[in-house]
C-alpha positions as CSV (number, residue, x, y, z in Angstrom):
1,X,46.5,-75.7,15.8
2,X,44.3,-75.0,18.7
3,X,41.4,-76.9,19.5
4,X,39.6,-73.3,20.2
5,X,39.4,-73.0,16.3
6,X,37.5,-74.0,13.7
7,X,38.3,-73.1,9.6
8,X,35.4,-71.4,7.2
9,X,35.2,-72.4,3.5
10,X,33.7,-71.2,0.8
11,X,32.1,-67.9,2.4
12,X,30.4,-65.8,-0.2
13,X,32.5,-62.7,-1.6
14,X,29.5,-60.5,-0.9
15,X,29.5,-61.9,2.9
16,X,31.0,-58.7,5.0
17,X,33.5,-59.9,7.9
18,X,30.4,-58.6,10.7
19,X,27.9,-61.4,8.7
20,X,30.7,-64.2,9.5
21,X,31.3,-62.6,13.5
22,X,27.4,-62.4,14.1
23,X,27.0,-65.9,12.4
24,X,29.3,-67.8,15.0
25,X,28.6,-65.2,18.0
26,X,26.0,-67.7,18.6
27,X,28.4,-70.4,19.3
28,X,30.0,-68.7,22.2
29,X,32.8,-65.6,22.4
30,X,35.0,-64.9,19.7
31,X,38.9,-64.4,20.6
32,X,39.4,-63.3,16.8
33,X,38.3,-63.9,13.2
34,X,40.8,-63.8,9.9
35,X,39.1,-63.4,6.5
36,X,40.8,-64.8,3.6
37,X,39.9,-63.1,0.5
38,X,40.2,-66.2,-2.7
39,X,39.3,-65.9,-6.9
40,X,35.9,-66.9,-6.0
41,X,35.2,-66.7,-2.0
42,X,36.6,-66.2,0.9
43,X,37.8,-68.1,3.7
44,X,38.0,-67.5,7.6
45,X,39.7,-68.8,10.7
46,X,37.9,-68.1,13.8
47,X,39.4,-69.0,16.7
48,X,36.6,-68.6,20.0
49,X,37.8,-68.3,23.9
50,X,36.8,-71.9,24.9
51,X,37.1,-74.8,23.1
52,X,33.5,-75.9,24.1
53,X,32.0,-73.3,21.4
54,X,34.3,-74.1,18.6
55,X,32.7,-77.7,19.2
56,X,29.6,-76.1,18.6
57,X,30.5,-74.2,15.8
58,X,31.1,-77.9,13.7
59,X,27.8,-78.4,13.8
60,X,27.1,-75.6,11.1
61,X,29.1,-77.4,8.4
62,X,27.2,-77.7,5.3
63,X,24.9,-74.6,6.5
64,X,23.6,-71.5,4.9
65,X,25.7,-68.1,5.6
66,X,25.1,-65.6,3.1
67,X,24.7,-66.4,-0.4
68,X,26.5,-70.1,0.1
69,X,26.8,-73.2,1.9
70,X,29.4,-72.9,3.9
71,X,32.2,-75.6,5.3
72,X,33.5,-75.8,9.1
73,X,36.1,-78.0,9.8
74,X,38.1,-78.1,13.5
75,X,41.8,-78.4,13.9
76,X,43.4,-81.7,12.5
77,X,43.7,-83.9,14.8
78,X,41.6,-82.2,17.5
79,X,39.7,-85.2,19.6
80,X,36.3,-84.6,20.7
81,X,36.8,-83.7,24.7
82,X,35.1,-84.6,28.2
83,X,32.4,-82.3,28.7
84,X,32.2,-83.3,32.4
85,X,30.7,-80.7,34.7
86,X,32.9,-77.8,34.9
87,X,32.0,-75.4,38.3
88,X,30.3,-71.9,37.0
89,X,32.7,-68.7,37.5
90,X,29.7,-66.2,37.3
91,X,25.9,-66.7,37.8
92,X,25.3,-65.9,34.2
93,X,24.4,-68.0,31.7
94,X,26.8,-67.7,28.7
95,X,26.0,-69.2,25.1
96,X,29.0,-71.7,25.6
97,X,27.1,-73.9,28.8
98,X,23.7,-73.6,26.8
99,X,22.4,-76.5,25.3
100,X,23.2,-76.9,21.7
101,X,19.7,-77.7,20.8
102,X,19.0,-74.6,22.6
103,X,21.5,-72.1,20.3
104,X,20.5,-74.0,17.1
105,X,16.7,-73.1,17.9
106,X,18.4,-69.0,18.2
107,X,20.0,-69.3,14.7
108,X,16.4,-70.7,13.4
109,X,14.6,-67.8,15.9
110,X,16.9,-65.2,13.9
111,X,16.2,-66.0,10.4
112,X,18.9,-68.4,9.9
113,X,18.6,-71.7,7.7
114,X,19.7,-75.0,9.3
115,X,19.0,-78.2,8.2
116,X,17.3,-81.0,10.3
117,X,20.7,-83.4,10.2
118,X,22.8,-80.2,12.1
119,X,19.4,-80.4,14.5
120,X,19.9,-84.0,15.3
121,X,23.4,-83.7,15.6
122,X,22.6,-81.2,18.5
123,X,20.1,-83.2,20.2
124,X,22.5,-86.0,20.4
125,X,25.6,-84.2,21.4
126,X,23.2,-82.5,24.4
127,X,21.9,-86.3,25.3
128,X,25.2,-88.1,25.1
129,X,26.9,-85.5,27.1
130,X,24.2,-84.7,29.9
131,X,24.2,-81.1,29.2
132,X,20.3,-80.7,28.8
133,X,19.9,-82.0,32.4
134,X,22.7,-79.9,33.6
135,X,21.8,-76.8,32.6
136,X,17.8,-77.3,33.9
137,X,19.7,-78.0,37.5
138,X,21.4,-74.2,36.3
139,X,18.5,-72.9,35.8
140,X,17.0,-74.5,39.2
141,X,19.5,-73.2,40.8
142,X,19.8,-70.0,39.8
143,X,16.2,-69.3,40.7
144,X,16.3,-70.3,43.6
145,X,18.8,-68.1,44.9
146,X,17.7,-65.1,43.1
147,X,14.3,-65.7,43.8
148,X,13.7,-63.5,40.1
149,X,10.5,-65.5,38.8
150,X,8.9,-64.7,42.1
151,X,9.5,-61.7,42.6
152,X,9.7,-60.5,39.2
153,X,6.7,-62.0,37.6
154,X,6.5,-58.7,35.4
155,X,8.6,-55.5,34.7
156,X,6.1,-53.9,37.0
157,X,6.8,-55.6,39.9
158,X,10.1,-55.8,40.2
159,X,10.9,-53.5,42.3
160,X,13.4,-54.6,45.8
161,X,15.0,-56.4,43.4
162,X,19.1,-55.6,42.8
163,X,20.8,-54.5,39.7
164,X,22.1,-58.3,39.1
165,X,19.1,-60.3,40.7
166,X,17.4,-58.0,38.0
167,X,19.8,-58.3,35.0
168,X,20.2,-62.2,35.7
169,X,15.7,-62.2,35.5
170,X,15.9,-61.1,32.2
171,X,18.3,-63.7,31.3
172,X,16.2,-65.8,33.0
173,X,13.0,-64.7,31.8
174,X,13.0,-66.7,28.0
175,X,13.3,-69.9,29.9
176,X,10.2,-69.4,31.9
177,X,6.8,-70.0,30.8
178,X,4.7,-66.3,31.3
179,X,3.2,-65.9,34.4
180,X,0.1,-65.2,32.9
181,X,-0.1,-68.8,31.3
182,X,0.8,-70.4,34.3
183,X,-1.7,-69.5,36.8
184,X,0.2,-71.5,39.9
185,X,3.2,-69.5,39.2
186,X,6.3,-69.1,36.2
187,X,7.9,-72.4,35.0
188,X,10.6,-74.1,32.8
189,X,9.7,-73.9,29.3
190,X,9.0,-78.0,28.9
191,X,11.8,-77.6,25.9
192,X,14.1,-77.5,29.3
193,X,12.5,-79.9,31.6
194,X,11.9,-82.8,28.8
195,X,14.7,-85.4,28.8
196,X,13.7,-86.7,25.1
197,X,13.4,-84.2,22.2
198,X,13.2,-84.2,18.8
199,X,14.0,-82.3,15.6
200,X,10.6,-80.5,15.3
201,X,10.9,-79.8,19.3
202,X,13.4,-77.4,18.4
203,X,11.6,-75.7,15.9
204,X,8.5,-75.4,18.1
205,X,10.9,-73.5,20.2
206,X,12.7,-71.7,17.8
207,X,9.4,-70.2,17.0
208,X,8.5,-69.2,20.6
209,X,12.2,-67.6,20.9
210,X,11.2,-65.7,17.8
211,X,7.7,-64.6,19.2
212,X,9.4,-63.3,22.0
213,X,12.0,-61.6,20.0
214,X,8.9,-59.6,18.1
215,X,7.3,-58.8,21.4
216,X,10.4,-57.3,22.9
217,X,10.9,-54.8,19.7
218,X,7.1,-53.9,20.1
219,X,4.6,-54.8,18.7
220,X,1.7,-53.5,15.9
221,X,-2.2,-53.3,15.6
222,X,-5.1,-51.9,14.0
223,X,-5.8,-49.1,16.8
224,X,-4.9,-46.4,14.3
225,X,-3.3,-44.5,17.0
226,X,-6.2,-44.8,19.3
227,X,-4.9,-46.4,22.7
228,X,-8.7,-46.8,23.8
229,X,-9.0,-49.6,21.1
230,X,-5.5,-50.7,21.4
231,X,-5.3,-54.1,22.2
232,X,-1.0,-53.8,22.9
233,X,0.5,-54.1,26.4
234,X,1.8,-50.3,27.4
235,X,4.9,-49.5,26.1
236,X,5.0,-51.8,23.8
237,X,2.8,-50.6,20.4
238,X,4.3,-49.8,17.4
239,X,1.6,-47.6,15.6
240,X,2.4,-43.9,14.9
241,X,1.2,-41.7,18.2
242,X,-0.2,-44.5,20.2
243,X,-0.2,-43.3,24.1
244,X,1.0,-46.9,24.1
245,X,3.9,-46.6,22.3
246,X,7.1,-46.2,24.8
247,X,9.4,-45.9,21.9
248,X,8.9,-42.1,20.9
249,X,9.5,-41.0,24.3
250,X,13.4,-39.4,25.0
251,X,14.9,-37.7,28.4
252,X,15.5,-34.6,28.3
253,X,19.0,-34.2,29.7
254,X,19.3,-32.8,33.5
255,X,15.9,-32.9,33.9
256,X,12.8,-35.3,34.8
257,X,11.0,-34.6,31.7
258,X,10.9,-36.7,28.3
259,X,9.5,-35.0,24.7
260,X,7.3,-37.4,22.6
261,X,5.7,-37.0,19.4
262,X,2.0,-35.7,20.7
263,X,2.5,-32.2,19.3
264,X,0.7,-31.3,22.7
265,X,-2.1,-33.7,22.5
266,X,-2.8,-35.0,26.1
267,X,-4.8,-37.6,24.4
268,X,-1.6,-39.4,22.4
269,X,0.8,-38.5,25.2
270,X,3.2,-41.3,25.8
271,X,4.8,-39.7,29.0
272,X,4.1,-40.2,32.7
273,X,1.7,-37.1,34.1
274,X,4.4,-34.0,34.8
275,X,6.7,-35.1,32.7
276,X,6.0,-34.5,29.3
277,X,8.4,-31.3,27.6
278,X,6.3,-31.1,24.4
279,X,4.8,-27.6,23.9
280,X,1.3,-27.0,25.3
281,X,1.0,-30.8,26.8
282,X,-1.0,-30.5,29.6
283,X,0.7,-33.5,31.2
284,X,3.9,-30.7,31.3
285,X,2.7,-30.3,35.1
286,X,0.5,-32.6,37.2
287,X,-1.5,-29.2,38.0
288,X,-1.8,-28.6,34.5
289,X,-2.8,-32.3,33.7
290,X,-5.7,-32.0,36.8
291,X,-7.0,-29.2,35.2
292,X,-7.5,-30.5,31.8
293,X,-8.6,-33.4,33.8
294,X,-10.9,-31.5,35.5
295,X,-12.4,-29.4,33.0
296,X,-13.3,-32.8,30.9
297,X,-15.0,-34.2,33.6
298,X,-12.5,-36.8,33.9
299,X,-10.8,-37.6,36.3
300,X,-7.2,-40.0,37.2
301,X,-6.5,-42.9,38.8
302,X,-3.8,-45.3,39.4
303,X,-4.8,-48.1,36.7
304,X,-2.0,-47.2,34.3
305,X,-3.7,-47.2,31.1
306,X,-5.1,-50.7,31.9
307,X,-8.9,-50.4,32.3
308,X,-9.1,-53.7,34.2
309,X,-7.4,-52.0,36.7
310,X,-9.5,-48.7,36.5
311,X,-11.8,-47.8,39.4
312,X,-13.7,-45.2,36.9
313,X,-16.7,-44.7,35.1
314,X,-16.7,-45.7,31.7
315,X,-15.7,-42.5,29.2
316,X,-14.4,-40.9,32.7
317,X,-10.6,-41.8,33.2
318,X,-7.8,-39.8,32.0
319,X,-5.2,-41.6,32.3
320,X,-3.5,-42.1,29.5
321,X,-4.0,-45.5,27.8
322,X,-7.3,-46.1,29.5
323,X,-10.0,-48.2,27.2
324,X,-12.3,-46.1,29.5
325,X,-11.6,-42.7,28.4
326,X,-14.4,-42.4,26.2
């Protein structure tokens, strides 16, 4: 029996094989799963591609998947191993070298239940085997030769940066405080940085991995559609026909344009100015978009719907977004 597996009891009959893969995906890569199907429940052997993760994995005996409380047990025998430093194939950071108090705070950020013993059992394992400290020198590291918090301090200014410099930020990017909240510059969440945690430290940070999780997905006000009182960032507003909702918008294929749901309404348009393919948009040509511009006494500017940005007079911008449209 390898030490790369660990052995599932008592999973609900109602729990679909996907529920049991997603459920220990946060342990690290899965080599293969094997659902047992019993009188009463089922039972799984999931064996992962490093050993370190199935380790992890033991820590969610006892724990709530699906409808039951399920038991995870390693291979008989199996001795708990060195987890010395091991030299880093790749610059990205895979769930098996994060700290465990880390993924336990992503179940708890994802809905799932886990009790404050599993918690503890985390913290310990992280402290006895110096992986906390390790991973901030990652981190450090990784930074530092990317240079991605400096130079990508938000989406909009990220440009010069490569395809992996770039991909590697947004791995980056949940470790980091916001630049925004740190005036002097981005820095490690102080989860990362402090050398003594406890159990309610990880659900402090559970619940910042979960705020960051409903940000992402967008998010929703009280603007009823009206991006001059909407107080979202752009792009990111959930409500039906915002101009700040970057959801609705789609490419058109072999072309530079994108359809949204505006019906034509310059005033709801999500799409850049020339760009939009809806019928009778204005913003279908930038000539077209100047006119209407023009003809409302309005006129455009580069503030990008942010009206701290905008140089015009109040109730004279038409870009879309703009608090100073009207």
């Amino acid at each position: 029996m390898s030490a790369n597996t660990v052995y599932v009891k008592n999973i609900s009959s109602s729990t679909s094989k996907k529920e049991v893969t997603d459920f220990f995906s946060f342990c690290g890569k899965i080599k293969s799963i094997e659902i047992t199907s019993g009188a009463d429940s089922q039972s799984a052997e999931v064996v992962f591609e490093k050993e370190t993760a199935a380790k992890t994995a033991l820590l969610l005996d006892n724990t709530q998947l699906g409808k039951s409380q399920v038991s995870v047990t390693g291979a008989e025998g199996a001795k708990e191993f060195d987890e010395a430093h091991r030299e880093k194939d790749s610059d990205e950071i895979t769930q098996e070298e994060k700290p465990r108090s880390r993924i336990i705070a992503e179940y708890l950020a994802h809905g799932y239940v886990i009790g404050d013993q599993a918690s503890q059992r985390a913290l310990d394992l992280d402290h006895k085997h110096g992986i906390s400290s390790r991973f901030l020198t990652t981190l450090q590291n990784l930074d530092n030769k990317y240079k991605a918090t400096e130079k990508a301090k938000s989406a909009d200014q990220s440009y010069g940066i490569s395809t992996k410099a770039q991909g590697l930020f947004q791995g980056l990017a949940s470790y980091y405080e916001k630049a925004a909240e740190t005036p002097t510059g981005q820095k490690v969440v102080q989860f990362y940085s402090q050398t003594q945690k406890q159990v309610e430290d990880i659900h402090r940070e559970a619940r910042r991995l979960a705020d960051l999780k409903k940000e992402e997905a967008g998010t929703t006000c009280k603007c009823g559609s009206d991006s001059s009182i909407c107080t979202c960032a752009p792009g990111t507003c959930d409500c039906a026909g915002c101009a700040k909702s970057g959801k609705s918008k789609k490419a058109v294929p072999g072309t530079d344009k994108t359809t949204c749901s505006c019906g034509g309404d310059n005033e709801i348009c999500s799409c850049e100015v020339g760009q939009c393919a809806c019928a009778s948009c204005p913003k279908a040509s930038r000539t077209e978009a100047a006119s209407q511009a023009a003809s409302s006494g309005k006129t455009t500017c580069n503030c990008g719907g942010d009206s701290k940005n905008c140089s015009c007079a109040k109730g004279k911008c038409a870009c879309t977004g703009c608090g100073k449209t009207s």
